[in-house]
N, CA, C and O atoms as a GROMACS GRO file, in nm:
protein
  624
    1UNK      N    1  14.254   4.431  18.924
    1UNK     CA    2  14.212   4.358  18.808
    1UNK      C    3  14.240   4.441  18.684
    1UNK      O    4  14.176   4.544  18.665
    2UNK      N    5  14.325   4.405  18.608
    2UNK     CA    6  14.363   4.484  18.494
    2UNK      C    7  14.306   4.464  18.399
    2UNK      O    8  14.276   4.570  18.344
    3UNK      N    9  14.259   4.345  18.329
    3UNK     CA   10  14.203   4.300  18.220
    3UNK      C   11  14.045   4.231  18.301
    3UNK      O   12  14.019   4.135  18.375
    4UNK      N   13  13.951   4.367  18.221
    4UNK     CA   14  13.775   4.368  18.262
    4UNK      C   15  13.695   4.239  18.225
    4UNK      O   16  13.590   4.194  18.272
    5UNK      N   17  13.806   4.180  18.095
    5UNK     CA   18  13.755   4.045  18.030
    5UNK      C   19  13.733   3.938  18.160
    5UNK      O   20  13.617   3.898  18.169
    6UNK      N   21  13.792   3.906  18.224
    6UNK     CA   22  13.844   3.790  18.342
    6UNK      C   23  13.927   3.732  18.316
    6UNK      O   24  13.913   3.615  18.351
    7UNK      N   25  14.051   3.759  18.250
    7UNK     CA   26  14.163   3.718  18.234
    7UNK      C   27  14.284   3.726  18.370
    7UNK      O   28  14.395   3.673  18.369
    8UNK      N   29  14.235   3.793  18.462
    8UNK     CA   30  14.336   3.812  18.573
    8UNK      C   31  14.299   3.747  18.698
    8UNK      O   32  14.178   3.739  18.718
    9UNK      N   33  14.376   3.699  18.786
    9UNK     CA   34  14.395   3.606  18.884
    9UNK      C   35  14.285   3.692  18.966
    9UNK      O   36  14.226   3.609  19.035
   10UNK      N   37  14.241   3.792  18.986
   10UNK     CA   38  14.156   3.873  19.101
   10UNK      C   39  13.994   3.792  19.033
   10UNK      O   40  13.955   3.714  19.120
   11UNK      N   41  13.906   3.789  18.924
   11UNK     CA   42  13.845   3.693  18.873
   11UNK      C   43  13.867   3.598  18.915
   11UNK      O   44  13.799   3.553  19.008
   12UNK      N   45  13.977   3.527  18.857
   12UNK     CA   46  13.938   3.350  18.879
   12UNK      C   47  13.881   3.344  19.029
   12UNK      O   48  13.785   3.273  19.060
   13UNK      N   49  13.944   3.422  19.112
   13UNK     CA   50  13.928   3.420  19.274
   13UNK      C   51  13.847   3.449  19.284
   13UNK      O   52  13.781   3.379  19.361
   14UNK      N   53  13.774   3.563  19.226
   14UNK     CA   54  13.652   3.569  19.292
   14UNK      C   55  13.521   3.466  19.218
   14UNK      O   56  13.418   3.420  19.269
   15UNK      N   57  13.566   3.456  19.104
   15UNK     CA   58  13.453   3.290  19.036
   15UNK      C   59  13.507   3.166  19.143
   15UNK      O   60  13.406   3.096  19.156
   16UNK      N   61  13.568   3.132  19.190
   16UNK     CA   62  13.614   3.036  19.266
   16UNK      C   63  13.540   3.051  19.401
   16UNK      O   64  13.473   2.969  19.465
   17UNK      N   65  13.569   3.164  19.423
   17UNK     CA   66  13.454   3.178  19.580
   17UNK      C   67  13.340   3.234  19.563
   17UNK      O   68  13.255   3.182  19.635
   18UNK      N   69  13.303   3.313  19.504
   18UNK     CA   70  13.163   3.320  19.468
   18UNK      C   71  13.076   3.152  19.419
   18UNK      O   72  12.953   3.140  19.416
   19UNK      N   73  13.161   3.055  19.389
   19UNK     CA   74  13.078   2.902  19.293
   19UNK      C   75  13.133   2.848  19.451
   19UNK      O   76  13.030   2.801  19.498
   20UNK      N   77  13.220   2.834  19.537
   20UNK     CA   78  13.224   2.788  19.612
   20UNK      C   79  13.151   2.843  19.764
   20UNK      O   80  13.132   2.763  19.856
   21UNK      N   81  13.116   2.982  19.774
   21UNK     CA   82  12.981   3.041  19.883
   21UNK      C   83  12.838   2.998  19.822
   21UNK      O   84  12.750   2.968  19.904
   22UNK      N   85  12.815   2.993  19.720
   22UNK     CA   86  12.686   2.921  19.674
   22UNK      C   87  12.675   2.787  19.718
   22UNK      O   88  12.567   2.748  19.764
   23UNK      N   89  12.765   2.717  19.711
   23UNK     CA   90  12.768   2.572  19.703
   23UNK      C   91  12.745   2.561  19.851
   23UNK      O   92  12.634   2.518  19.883
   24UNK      N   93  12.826   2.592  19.946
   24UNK     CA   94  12.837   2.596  20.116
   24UNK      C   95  12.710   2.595  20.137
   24UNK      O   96  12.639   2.498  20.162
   25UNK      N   97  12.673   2.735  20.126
   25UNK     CA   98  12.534   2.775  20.142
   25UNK      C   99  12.444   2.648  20.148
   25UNK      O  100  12.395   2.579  20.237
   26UNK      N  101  12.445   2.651  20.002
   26UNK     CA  102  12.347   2.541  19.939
   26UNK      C  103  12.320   2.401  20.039
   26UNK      O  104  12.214   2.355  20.081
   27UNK      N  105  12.451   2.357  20.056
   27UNK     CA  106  12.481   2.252  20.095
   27UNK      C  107  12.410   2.248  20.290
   27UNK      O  108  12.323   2.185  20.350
   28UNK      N  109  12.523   2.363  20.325
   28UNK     CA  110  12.461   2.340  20.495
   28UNK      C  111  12.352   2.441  20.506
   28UNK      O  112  12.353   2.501  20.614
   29UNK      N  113  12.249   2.478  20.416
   29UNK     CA  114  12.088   2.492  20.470
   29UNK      C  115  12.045   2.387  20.483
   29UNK      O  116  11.954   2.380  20.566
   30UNK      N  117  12.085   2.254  20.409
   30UNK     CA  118  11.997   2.153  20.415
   30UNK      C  119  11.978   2.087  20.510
   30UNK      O  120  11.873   2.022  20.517
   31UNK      N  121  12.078   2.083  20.618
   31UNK     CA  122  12.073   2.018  20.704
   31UNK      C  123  11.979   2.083  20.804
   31UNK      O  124  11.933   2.017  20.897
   32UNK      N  125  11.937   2.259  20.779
   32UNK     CA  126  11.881   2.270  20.935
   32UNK      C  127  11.742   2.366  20.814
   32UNK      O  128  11.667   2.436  20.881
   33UNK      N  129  11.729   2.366  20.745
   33UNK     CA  130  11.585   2.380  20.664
   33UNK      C  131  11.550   2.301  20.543
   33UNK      O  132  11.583   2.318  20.426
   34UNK      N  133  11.473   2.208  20.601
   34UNK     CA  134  11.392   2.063  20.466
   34UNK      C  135  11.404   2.164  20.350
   34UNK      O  136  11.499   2.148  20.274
   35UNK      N  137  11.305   2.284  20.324
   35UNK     CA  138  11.263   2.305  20.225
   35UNK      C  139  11.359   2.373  20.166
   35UNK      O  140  11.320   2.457  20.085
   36UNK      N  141  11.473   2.363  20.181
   36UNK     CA  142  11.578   2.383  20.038
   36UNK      C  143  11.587   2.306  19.952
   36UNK      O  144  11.607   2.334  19.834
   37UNK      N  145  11.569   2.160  20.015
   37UNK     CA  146  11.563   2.092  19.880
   37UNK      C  147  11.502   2.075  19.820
   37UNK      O  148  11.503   1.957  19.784
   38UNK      N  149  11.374   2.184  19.736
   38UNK     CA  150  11.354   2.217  19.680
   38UNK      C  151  11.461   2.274  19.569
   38UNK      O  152  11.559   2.338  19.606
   39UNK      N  153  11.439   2.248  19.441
   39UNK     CA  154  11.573   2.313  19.323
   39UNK      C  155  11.583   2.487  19.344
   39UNK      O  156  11.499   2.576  19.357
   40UNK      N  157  11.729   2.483  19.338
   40UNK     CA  158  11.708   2.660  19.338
   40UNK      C  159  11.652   2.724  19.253
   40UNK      O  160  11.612   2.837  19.280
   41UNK      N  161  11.634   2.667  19.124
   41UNK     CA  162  11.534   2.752  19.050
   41UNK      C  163  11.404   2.768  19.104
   41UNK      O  164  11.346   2.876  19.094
   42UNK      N  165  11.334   2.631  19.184
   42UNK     CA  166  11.226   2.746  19.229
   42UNK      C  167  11.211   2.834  19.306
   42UNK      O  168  11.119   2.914  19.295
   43UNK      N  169  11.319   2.838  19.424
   43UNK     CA  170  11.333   2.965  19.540
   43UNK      C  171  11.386   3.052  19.439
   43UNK      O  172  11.311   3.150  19.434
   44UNK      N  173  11.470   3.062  19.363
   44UNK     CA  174  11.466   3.216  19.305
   44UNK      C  175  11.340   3.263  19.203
   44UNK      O  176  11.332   3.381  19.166
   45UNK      N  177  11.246   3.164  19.162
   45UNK     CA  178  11.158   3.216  19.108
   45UNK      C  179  11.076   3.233  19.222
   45UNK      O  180  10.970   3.279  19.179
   46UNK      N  181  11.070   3.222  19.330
   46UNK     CA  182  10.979   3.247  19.462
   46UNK      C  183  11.022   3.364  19.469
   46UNK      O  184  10.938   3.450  19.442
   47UNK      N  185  11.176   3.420  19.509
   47UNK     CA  186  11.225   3.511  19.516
   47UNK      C  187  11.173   3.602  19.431
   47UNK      O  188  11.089   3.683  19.469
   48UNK      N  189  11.210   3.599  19.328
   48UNK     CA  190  11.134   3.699  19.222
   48UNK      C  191  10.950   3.759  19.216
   48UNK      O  192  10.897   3.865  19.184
   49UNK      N  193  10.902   3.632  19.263
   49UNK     CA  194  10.769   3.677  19.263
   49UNK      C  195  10.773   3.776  19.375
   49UNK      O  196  10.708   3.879  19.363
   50UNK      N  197  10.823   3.761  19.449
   50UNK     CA  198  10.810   3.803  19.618
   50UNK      C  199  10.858   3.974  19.602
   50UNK      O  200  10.812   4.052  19.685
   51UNK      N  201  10.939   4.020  19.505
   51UNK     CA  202  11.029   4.116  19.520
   51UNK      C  203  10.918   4.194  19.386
   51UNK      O  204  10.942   4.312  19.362
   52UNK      N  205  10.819   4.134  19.315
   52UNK     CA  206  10.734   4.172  19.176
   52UNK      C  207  10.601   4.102  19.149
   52UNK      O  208  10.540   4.044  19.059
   53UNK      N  209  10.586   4.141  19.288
   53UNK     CA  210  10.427   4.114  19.306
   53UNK      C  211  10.333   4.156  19.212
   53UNK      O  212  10.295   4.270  19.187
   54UNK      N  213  10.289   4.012  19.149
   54UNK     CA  214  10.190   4.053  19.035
   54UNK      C  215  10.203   4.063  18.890
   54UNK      O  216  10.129   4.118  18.808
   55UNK      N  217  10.376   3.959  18.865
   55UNK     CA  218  10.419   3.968  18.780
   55UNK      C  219  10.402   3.795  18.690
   55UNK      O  220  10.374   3.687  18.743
   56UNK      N  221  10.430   3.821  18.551
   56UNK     CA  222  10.382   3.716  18.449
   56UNK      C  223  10.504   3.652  18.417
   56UNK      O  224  10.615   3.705  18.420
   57UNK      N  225  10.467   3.484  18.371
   57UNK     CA  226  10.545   3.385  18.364
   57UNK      C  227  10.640   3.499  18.266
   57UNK      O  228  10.755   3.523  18.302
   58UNK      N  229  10.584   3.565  18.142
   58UNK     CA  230  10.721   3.603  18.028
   58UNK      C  231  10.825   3.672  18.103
   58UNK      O  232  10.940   3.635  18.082
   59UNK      N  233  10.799   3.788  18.207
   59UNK     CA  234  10.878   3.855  18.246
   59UNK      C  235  10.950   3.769  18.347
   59UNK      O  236  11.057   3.821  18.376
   60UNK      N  237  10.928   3.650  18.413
   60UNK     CA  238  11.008   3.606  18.506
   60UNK      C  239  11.107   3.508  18.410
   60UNK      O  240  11.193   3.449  18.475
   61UNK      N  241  11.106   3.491  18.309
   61UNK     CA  242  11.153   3.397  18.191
   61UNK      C  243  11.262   3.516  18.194
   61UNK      O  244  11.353   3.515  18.276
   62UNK      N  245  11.247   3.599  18.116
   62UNK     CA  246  11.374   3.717  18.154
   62UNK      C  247  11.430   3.764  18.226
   62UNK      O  248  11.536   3.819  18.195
   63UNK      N  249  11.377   3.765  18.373
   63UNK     CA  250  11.450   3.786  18.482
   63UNK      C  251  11.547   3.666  18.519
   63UNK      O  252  11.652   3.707  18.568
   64UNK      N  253  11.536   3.519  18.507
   64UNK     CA  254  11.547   3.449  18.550
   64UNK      C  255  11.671   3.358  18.410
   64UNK      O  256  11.756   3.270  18.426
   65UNK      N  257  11.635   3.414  18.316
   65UNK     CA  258  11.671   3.388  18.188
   65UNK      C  259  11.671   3.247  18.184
   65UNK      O  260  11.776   3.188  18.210
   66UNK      N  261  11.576   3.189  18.157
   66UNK     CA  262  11.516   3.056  18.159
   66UNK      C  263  11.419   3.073  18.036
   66UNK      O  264  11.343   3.170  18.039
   67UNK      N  265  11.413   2.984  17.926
   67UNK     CA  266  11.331   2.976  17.849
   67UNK      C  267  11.208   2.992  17.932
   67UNK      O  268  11.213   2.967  18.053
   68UNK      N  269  11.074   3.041  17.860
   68UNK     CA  270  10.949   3.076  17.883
   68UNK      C  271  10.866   2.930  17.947
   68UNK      O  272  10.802   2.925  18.052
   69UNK      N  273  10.886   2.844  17.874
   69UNK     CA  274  10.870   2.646  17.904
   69UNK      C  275  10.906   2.659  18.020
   69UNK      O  276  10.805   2.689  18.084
   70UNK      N  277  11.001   2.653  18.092
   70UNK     CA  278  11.067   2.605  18.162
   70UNK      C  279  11.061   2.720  18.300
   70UNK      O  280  11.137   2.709  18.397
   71UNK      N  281  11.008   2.774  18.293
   71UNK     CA  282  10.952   2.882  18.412
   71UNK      C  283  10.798   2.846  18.419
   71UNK      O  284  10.740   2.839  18.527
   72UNK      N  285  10.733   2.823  18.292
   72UNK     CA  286  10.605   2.732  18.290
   72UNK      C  287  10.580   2.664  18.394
   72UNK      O  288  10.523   2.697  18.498
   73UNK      N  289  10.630   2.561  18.360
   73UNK     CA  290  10.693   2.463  18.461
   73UNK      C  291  10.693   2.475  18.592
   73UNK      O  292  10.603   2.453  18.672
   74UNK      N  293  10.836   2.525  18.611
   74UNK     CA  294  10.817   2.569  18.759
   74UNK      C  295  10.724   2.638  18.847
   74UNK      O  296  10.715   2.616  18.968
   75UNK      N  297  10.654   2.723  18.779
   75UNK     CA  298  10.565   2.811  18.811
   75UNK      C  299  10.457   2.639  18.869
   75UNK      O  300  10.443   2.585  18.979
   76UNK      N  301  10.410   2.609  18.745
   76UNK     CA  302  10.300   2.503  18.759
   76UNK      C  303  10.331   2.401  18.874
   76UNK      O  304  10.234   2.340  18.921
   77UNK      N  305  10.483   2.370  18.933
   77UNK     CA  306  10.492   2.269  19.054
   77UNK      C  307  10.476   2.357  19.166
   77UNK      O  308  10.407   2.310  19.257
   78UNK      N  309  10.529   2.494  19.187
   78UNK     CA  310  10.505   2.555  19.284
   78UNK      C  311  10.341   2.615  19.277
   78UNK      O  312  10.307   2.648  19.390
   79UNK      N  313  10.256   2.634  19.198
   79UNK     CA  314  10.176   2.649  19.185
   79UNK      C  315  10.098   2.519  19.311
   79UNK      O  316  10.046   2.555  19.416
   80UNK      N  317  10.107   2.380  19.269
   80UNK     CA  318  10.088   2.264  19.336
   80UNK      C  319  10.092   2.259  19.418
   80UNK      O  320  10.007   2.217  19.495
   81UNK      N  321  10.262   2.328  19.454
   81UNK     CA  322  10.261   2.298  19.620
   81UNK      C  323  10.205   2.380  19.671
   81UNK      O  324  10.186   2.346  19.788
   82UNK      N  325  10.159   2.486  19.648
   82UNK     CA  326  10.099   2.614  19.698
   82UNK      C  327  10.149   2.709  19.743
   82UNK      O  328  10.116   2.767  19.846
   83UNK      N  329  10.248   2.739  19.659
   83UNK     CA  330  10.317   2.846  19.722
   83UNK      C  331  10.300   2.928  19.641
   83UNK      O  332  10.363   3.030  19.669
   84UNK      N  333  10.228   2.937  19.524
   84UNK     CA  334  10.194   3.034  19.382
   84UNK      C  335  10.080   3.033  19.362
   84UNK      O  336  10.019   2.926  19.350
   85UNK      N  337  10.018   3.156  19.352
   85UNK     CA  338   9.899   3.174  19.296
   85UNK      C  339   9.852   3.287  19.188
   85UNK      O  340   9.867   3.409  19.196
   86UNK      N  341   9.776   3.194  19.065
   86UNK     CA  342   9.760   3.246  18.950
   86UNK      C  343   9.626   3.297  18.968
   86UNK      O  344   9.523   3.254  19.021
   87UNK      N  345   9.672   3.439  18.887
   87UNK     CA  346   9.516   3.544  18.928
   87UNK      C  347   9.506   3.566  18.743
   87UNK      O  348   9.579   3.518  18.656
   88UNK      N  349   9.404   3.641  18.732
   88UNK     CA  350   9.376   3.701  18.595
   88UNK      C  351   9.432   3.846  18.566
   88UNK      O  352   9.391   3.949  18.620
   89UNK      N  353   9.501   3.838  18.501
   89UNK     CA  354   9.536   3.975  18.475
   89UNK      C  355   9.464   4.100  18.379
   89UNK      O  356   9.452   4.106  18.257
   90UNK      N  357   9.426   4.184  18.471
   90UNK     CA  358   9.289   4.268  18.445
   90UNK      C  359   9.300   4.346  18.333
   90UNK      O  360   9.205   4.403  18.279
   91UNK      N  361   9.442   4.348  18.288
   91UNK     CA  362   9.491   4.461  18.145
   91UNK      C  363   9.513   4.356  18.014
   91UNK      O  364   9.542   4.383  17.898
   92UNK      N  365   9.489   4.235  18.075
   92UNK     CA  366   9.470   4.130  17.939
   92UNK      C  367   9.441   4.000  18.011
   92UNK      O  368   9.522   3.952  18.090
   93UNK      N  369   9.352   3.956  17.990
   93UNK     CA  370   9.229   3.866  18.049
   93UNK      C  371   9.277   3.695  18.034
   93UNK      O  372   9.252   3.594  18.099
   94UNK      N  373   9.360   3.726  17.907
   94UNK     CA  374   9.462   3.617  17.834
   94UNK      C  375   9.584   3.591  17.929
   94UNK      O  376   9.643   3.488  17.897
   95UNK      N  377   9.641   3.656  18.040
   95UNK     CA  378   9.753   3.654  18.090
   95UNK      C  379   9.730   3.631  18.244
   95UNK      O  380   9.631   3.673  18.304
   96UNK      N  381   9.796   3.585  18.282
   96UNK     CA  382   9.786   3.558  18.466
   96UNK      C  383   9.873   3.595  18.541
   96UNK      O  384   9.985   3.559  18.506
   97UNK      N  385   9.867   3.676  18.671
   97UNK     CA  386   9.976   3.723  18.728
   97UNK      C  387  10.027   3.599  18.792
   97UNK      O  388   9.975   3.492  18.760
   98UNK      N  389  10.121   3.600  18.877
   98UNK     CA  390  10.142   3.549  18.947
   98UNK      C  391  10.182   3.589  19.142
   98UNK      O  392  10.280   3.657  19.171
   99UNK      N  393  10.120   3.552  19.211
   99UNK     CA  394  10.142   3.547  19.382
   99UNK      C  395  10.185   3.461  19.447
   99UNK      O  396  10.183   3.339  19.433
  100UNK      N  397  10.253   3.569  19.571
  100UNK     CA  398  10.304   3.422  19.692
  100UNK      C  399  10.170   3.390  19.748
  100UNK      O  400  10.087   3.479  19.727
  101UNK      N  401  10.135   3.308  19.800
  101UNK     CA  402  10.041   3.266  19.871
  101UNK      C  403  10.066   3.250  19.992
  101UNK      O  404  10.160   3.172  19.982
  102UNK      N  405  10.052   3.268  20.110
  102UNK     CA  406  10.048   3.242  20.237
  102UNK      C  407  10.179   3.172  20.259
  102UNK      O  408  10.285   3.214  20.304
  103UNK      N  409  10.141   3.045  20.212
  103UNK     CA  410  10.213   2.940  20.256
  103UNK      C  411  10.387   2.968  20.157
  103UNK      O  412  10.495   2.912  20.167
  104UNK      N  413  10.342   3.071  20.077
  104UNK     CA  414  10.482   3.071  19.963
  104UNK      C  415  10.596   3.175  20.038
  104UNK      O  416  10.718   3.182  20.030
  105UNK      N  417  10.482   3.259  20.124
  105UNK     CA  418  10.541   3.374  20.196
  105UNK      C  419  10.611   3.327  20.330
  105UNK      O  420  10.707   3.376  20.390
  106UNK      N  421  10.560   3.253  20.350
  106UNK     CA  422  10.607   3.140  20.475
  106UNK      C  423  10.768   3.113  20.491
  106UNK      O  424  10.869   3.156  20.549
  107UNK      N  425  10.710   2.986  20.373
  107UNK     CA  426  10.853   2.954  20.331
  107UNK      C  427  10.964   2.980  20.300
  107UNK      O  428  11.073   2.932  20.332
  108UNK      N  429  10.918   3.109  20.196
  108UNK     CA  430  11.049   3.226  20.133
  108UNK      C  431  11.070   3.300  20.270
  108UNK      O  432  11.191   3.321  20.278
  109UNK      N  433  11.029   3.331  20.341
  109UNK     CA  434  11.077   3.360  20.516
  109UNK      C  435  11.146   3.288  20.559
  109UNK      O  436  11.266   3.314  20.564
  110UNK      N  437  11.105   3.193  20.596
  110UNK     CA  438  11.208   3.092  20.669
  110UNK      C  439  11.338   3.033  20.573
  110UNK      O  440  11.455   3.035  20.610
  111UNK      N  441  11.309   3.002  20.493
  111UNK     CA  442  11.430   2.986  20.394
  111UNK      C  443  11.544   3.129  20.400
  111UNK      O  444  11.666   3.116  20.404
  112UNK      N  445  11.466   3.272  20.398
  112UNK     CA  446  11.541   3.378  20.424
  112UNK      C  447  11.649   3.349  20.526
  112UNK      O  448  11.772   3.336  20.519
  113UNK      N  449  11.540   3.342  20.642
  113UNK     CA  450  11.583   3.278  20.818
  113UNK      C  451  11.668   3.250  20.810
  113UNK      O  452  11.766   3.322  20.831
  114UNK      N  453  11.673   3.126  20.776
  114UNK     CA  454  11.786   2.993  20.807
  114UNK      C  455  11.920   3.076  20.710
  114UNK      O  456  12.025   3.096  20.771
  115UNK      N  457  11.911   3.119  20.573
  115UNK     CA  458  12.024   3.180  20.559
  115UNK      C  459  12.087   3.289  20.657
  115UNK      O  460  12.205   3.272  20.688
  116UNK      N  461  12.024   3.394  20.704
  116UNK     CA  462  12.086   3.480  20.775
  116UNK      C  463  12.159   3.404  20.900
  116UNK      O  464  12.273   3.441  20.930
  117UNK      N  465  12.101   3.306  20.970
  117UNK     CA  466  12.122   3.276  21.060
  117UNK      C  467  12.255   3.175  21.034
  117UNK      O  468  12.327   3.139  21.127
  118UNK      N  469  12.281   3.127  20.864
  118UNK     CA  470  12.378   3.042  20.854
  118UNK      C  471  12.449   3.118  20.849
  118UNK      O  472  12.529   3.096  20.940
  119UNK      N  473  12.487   3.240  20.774
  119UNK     CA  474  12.577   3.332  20.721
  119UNK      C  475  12.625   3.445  20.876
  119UNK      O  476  12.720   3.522  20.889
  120UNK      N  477  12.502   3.406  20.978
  120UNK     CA  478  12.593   3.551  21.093
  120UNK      C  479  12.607   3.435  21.170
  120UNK      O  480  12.601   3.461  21.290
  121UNK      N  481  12.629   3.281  21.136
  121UNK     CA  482  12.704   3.264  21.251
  121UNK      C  483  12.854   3.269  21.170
  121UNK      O  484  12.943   3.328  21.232
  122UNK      N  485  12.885   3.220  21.059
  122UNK     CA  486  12.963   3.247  21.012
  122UNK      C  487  13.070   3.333  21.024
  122UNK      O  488  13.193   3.326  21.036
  123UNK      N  489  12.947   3.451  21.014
  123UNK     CA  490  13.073   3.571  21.005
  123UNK      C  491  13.081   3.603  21.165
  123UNK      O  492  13.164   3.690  21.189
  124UNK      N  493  13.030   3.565  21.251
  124UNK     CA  494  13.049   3.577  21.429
  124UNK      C  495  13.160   3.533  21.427
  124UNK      O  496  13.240   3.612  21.480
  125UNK      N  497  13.221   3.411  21.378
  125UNK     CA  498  13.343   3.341  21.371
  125UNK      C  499  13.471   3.383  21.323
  125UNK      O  500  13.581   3.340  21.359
  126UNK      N  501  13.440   3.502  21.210
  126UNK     CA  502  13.588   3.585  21.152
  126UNK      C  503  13.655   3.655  21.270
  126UNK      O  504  13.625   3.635  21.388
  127UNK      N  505  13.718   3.712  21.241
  127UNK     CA  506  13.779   3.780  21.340
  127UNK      C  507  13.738   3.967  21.270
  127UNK      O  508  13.719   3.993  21.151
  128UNK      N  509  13.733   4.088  21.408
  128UNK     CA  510  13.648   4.211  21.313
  128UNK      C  511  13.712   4.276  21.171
  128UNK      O  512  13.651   4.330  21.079
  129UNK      N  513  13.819   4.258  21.182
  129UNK     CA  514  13.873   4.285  21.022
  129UNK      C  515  13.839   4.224  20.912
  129UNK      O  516  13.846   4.282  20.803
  130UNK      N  517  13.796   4.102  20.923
  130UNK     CA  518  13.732   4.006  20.800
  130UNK      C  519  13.622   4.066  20.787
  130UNK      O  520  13.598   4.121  20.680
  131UNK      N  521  13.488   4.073  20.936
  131UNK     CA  522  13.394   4.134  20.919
  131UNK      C  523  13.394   4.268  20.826
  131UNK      O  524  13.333   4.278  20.720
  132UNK      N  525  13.467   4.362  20.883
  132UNK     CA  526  13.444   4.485  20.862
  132UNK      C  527  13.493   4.431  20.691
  132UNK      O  528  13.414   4.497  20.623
  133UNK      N  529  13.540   4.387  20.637
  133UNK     CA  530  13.627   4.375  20.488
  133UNK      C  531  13.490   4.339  20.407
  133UNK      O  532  13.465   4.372  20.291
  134UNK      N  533  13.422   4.278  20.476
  134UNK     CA  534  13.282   4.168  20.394
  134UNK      C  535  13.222   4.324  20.372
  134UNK      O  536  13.234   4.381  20.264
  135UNK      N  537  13.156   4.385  20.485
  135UNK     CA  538  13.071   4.494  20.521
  135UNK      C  539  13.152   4.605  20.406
  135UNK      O  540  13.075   4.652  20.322
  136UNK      N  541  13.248   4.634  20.400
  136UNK     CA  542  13.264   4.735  20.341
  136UNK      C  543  13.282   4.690  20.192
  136UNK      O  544  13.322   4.778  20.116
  137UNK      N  545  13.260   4.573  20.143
  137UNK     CA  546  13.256   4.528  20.019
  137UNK      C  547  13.157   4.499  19.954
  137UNK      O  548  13.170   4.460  19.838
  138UNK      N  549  13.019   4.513  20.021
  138UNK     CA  550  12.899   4.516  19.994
  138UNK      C  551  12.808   4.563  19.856
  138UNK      O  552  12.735   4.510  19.772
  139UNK      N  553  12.867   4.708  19.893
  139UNK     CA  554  12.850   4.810  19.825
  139UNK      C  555  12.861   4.799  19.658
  139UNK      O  556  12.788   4.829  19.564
  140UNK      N  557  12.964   4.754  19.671
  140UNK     CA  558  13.074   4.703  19.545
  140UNK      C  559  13.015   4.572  19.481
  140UNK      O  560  12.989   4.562  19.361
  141UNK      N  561  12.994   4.459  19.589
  141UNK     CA  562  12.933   4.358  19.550
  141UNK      C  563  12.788   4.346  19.490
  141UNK      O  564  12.761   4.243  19.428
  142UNK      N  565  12.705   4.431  19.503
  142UNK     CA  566  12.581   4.482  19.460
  142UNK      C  567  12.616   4.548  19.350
  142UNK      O  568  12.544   4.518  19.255
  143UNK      N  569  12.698   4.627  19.327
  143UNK     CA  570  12.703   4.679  19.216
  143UNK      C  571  12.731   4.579  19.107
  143UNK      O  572  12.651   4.577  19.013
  144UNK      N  573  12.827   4.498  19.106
  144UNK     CA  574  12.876   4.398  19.037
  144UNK      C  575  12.745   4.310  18.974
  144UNK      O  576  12.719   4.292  18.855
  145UNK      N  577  12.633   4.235  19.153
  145UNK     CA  578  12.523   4.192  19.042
  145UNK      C  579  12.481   4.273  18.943
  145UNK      O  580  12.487   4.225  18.830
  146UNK      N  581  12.441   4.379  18.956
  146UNK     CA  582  12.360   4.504  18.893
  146UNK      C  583  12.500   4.484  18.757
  146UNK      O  584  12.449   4.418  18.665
  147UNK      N  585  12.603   4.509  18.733
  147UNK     CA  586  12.680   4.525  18.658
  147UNK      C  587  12.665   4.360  18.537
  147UNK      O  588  12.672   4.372  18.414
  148UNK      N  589  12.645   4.228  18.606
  148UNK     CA  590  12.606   4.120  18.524
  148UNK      C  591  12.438   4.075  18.515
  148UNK      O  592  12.388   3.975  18.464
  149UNK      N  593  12.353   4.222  18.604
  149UNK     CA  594  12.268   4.173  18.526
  149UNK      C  595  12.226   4.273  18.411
  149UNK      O  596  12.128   4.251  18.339
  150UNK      N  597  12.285   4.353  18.402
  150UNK     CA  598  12.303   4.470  18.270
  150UNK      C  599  12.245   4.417  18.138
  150UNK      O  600  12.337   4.392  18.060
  151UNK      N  601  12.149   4.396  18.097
  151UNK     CA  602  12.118   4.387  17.950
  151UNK      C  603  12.242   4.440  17.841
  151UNK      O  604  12.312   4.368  17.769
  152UNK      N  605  12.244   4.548  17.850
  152UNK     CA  606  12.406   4.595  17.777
  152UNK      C  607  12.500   4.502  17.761
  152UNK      O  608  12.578   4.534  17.671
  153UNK      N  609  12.530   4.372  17.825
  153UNK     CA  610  12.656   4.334  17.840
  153UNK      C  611  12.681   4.266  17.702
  153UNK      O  612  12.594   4.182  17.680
  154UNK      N  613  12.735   4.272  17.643
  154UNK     CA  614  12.768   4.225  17.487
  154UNK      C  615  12.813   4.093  17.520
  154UNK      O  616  12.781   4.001  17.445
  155UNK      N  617  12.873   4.074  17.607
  155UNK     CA  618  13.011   3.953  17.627
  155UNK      C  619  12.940   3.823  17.610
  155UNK      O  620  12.990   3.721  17.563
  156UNK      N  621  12.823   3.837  17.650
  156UNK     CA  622  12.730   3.687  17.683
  156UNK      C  623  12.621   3.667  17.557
  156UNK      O  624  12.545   3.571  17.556
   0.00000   0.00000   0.00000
């Protein structure tokens, strides 16, 4: 990749399969776990609680970069279904953490589940050079989130 902008064919390819492994994903959990269809914004705000136990609607608004409203929101339907639970937050009485609840921990499990189990049958199916290519690209691929979720990034 020569040009860092995304001007080079190694980008488009990887925006093309990265928007097209989301979508797969997305698509065949549904068939063998109901509760995906749930919107992905709220499993990644499940996600998030789960990984920042004890954390407040503002900061998941920034993690999530979703207006503050609109994590409100979500918070308040998963709240409903019970998979969130709002405590008082003891360093300002005005603010509420937020928790998985039982049933939130459940779910964000099995939802885990069913991905691993979609993704290794998957990769059971490559042949070991594809495997080993995924595995040793890992590394790299983690860095990359970490690299777009950089506050620093001017571009956006």
């Amino acid at each position: 990749m020569s040009d860092p902008r995304g001007e080079s064919p190694d980008v488009r390819q990887l925006t093309e399969v990265v928007t097209r492994l989301r979508r797969v994903l997305r698509a065949s959990i549904r068939t063998e776990y109901t509760w995906e269809s749930l919107p992905m914004a709220q499993v990644e705000l499940l996600q998030c609680v789960a990984e920042r136990d004890g954390t407040r609607v503002g900061e998941l608004a920034v993690l999530l970069r979703l207006a503050p409203n609109s994590v409100s929101t979500l918070v308040q339907q998963l709240v409903d279904a019970g998979y969130l639970h709002r405590e008082r937050d003891p360093a300002d009485r005005r603010a509420a953490l937020l928790r998985l609840t039982s049933a939130g921990r459940q779910a964000l499990g099995g939802w885990q589940q069913a991905h691993e189990r979609r993704l290794g049958s998957a990769l059971a199916r490559l042949g070991e050079q594809d495997r080993a290519a995924i595995v040793t690209a890992l590394p790299a691929l983690t860095n990359l989130v970490e690299a777009l979720g950089d506050r620093g990034d001017t571009a956006r």
